[in-house]
C-alpha positions, 0 to 999 in steps of 0.5 A, spaced: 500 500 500 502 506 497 502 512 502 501 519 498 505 525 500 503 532 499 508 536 497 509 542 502 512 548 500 519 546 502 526 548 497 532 544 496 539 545 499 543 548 493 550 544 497 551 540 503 552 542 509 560 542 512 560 538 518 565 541 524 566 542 531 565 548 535 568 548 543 563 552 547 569 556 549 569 558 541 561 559 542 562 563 548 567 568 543 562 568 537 556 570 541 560 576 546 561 578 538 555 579 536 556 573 531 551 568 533 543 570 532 537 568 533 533 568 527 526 570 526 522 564 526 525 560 531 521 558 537 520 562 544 526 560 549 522 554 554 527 551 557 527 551 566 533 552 571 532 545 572 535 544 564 540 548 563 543 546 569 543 538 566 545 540 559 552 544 564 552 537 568 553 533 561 557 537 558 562 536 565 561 529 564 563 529 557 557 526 556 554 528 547 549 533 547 547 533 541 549 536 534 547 543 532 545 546 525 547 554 524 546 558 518 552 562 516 551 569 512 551 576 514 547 580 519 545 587 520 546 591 527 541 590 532 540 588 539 541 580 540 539 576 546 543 571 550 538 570 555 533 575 557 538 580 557 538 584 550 545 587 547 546 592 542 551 588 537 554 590 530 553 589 523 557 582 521 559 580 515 559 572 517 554 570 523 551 563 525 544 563 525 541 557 530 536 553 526 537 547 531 540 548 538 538 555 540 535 551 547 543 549 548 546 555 545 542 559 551 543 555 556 552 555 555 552 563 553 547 566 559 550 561 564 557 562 563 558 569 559 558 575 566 551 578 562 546 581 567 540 578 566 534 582 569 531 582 575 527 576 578 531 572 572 534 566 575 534 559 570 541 561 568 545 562 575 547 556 576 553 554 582 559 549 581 560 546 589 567 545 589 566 540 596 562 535 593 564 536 586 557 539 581 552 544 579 546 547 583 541 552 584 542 555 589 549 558 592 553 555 598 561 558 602 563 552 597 560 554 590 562 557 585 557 561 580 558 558 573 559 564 569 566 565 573 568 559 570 566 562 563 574 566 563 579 564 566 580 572 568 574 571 572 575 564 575 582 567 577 578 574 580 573 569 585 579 564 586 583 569 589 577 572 594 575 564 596 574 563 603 578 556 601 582 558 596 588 556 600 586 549 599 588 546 593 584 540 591 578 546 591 582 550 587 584 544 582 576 541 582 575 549 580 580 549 574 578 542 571 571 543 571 573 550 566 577 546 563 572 541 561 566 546 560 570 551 555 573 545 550 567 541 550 566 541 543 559 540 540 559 537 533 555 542 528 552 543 521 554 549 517 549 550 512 551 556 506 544 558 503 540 564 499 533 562 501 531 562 507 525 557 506 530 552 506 532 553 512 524 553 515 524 547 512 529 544 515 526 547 522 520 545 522 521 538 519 526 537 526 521 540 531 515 536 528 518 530 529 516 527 535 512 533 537 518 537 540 514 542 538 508 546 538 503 546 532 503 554 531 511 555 533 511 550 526 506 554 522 511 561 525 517 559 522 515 556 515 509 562 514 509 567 518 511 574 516 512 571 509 509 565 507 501 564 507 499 570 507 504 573 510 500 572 517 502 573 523 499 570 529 502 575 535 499 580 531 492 577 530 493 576 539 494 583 538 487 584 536 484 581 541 488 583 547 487 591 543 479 589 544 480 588 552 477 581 550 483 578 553 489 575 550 489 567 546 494 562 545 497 561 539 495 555 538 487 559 537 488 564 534 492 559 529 486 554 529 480 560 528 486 562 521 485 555 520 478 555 520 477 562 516 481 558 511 477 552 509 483 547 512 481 543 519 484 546 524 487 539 527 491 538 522 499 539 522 500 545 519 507 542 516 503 538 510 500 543 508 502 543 499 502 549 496 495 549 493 493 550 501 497 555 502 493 560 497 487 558 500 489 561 506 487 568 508 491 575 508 492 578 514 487 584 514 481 579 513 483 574 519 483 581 523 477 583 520 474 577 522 476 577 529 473 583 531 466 581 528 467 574 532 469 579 538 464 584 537 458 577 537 461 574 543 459 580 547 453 584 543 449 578 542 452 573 546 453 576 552 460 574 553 465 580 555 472 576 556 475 571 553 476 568 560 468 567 561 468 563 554 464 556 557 467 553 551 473 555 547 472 552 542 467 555 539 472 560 537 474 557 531 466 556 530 465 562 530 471 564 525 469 559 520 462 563 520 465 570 519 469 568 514 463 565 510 458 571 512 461 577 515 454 581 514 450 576 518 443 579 519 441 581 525 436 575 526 441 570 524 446 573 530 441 572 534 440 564 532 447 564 533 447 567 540 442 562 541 446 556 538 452 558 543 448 558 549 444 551 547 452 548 545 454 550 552 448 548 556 449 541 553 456 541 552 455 540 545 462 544 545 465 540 549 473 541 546 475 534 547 470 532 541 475 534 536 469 530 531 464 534 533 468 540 531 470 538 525 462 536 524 460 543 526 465 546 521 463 542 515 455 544 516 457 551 515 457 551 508 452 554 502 447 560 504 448 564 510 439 561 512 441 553 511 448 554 514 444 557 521 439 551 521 444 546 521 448 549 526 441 550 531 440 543 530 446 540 531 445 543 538 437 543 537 435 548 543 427 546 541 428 541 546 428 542 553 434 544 556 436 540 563 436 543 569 441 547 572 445 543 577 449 546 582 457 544 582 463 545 585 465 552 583 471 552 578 473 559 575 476 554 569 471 550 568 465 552 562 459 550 569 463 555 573 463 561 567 456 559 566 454 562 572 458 567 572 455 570 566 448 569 568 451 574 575 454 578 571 447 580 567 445 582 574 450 587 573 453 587 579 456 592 583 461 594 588 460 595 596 460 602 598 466 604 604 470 608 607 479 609 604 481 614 608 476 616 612 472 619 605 465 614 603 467 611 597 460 610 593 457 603 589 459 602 582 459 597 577 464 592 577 468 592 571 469 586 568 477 587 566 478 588 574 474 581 575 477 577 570 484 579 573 484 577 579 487 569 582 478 569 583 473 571 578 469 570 584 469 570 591 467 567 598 461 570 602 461 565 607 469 564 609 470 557 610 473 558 617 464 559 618 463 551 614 465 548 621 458 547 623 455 545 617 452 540 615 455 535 608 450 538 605 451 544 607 458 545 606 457 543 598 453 548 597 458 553 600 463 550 595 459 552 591 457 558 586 451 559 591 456 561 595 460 567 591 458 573 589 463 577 583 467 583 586 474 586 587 479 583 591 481 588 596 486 588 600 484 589 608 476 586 609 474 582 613 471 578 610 465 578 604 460 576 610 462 581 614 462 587 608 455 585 607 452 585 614 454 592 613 449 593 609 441 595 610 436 592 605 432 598 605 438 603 604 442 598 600 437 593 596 439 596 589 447 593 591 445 587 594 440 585 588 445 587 583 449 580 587 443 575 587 441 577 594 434 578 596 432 580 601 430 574 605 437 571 604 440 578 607 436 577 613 439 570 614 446 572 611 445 577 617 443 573 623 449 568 621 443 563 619 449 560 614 445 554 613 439 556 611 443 562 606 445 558 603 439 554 601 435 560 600 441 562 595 441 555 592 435 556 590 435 563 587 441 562 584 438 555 580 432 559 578 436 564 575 441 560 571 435 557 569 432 563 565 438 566 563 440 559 559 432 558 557 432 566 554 438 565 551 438 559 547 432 561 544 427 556 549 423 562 551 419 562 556 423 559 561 421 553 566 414 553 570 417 551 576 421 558 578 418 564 580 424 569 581 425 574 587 428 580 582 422 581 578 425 588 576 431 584 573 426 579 568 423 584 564 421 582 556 425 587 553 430 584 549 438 583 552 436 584 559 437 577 562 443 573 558 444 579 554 
């Protein structure tokens, strides 16, 4: 059986790379230089403390760290980076390029070169412990930073001012660990090459394999900023980010770009042929669709952050149905909106259903009408919707994000206090404080007051029964006792805005926790409910709830679930 092979956009090397050795000493003197550079589409730097320490205990043992390829031609002046220090170098006539190895290259030059990294930076000081010969992390009366050992000037200097300079095996262990650090030699490949394509292939095919790396780093270096489009995935974050809708990963963003270009956004985007790369979309269309997707999510879906999207997945969803139909009507928005809520309430859009992504995607197809019909009955939010249930409340989890988007309709507001002596008075929380904060919401009844409660009880206080969105603020007492300071008649309006009623209050004010909690379960389970029902079109929601906070459930459109 024959496997066919699409041929990707990769170019042949016009000449073989010449194979050579490097010693780190010679590495060390190239990069001080300037001479070795990083190209554009290599990958950001991952590698912990933990690691570059074991790549200097290897190299000490003499044990193989593997080859490195370096791209050699000429480089303008600029700023480098060894580390996370940056350094303004010159113009050079013949530099090496990392195309494999920037991990290692790294780790050797900002550990042993005396380059000050900034503030807080610690992967790269490392100690060598003359005592019990080897490296650590973490520096003793007999270690000896690493980046002495980078000259045999600054290992004379640290010698000379040792507290055990007079012992003579310390010293020699010192000197022979240089002396095996600097004359390491690692084997390398020289590739003399034009095109720069050439060299992203090669990059890509060694970090593809195995999945050493990731599959937006591999669509970076073989089509960002001039491949496909010219599409830059940092930038394309940058529309989110400018938006204030929070910032995606770029592994998706690089799914949306897929989906908005007809490709299936599981596929590994180093098989992509060059008939696919025509079909991609250019840079100004994937931000254009972004902000529609961004201007949806929060004018007709209700959703303000990205941090508050039940399911993520919908994104892509979402890129595809932009792409296809940036004009949408106003009533094929509001279906949309419908199809987002119904997915989330039943985890239709769950993202470990890759299938189900793949199936959503094919049904936008055609016309815009036809398109918004299969969608809705992939979903089919005609039928009736399981009742809420309360859960353990996970800011991460899309149950969690749910109920705090249905609070956030309530349009939640701060506690009035006192800084400083001057009354500071109730405003509207705003989301981006919210979403910033370790917990998107917070305690009412801190769990020192759970000791009493029964199990049951205690679920529910774990619950989202018992949050409440507001700030973290330094200095309170505790929300039950922010709260007690309240009056229902003076300050009914705030304590709505938190799902409070005025029956709960009373018991959140006599300390009668347990039944607080019930009353808020309760309160909390019926409006979820209402929330979930209008917004996924399966309006008028269950008999079963009658709601305390009538003056929050009006008819007009996009004030519950808005």
């Amino acid at each position: 059986m024959s496997v066919q092979h699409t041929s990707p956009p990769y170019q042949p090397l016009q000449s073989s790379p010449t194979a050579r050795t490097f010693t780190v000493r010679q590495l060390l003197a190239l990069a001080e230089a300037g001479r070795i550079r990083v190209p554009e589409f290599q990958r950001p730097l991952r590698w912990r403390q933990a690691q570059n320490l074991e790549l200097l205990d290897s190299v000490w043992r003499n044990y193989p760290i593997g080859s490195l390829l370096f791209w050699n031609r000429r480089a303008d002046p600029g700023e480098i980076q060894i580390g996370a220090a940056r350094i303004s170098v010159g113009e050079q006539a013949s530099a090496f390029w990392v195309v494999d190895g920037q991990q290692r290259v790294t780790a050797l030059a900002a550990s042993l070169l005396d380059i000050a990294q900034p503030p807080g930076e610690k992967r790269w000081e490392l100690y060598f412990d003359v005592e019990a010969p080897g490296f650590s992390t973490s520096s003793s009366s007999t270690t000896i930073p690493v980046r002495a050992l980078g000259s045999l000037m600054r290992l004379g200097r640290h010698l000379q001012s040792a507290i055990w300079a007079d012992n003579e095996d310390w010293v020699a262990r010192a000197e022979l660990a240089q002396q095996r650090l600097l004359d390491y030699e690692i084997p390398a490949y020289v590739v003399e090459a034009d095109d720069e394509g050439a060299l992203k292939a090669i990059f890509a095919r060694l970090n593809s394999t195995g999945a050493r790396m990731r599959s937006e780093e591999v669509f970076h270096a073989l089509f960002g900023s001039h491949g496909a489009q010219g599409l830059d995935l940092s930038a394309l974050q940058q529309v989110f980010e400018s938006s204030e809708f929070g910032t995606p990963s770029r592994a998706d963003v690089l799914k949306m770009v897929l989906a908005m270009s007809r490709q299936d956004p599981t596929n590994r985007v180093e098989r992509f042929s060059e008939k696919d790369l025509a079909e991609f979309v250019n840079q100004d269309t994937a931000e254009e669709t972004i902000r529609l997707v961004i201007d949806f999510l929060k004018l007709e879906a209700g959703v303000p952050h990205l941090r508050l999207i039940p399911y993520p997945v919908v994104l892509t969803i979402l890129a595809r149905w932009f792409r296809e139909f940036p004009d949408t009507s106003a009533w094929n928005r509001r279906r949309l909106g419908w199809w987002l809520w119904a997915g989330a309430a039943t985890a239709a859009h769950q993202r470990a259903e890759v299938s189900k992504l793949r199936e959503q995607l094919r049904l936008i197809d055609g016309d815009e009408a036809t398109s918004m019909d299969r969608l809705l009955r992939a979903v089919d939010p005609t039928k009736e919707l399981p009742q809420w249930e309360l859960k353990r409340f996970n800011g991460q989890s899309a149950h969690s994000r749910i109920e705090v988007l249905a609070l956030l309709s309530l349009h939640p507001r701060s506690l009035p206090h006192e800084a400083e002596g001057v009354a500071v008075d109730s405003r509207e929380i705003a989301v981006g404080a919210l979403v910033s904060q370790t917990r998107v919401a917070r305690e009412i009844i801190a769990s020192p007051d759970w000791r009493n409660l029964s199990d049951e009880h205690k679920r529910l206080a774990r619950s989202g029964a018992n949050r409440v969105l507001l700030e973290e603020e330094e200095g309170h007492t505790g929300l039950g006792t922010r709260f007690r300071a309240l009056t229902y008649e003076a300050h009914h309006e705030i304590l709505n805005s938190h799902l409070i009623t005025e029956q709960s209050f009373a018991l959140l004010c006599a300390k009668e926790y347990a039944a607080f909690l019930e009353a808020r379960a309760n309160d909390l389970l019926g409006y979820v409910d209402v929330v979930i029902q209008e917004a996924s079109g399966t309006w008028p929601p269950s008999p079963r709830f009658m709601h305390p906070l009538e003056d929050y459930l009006d008819d007009d459109e996009g004030e519950v679930g808005a």
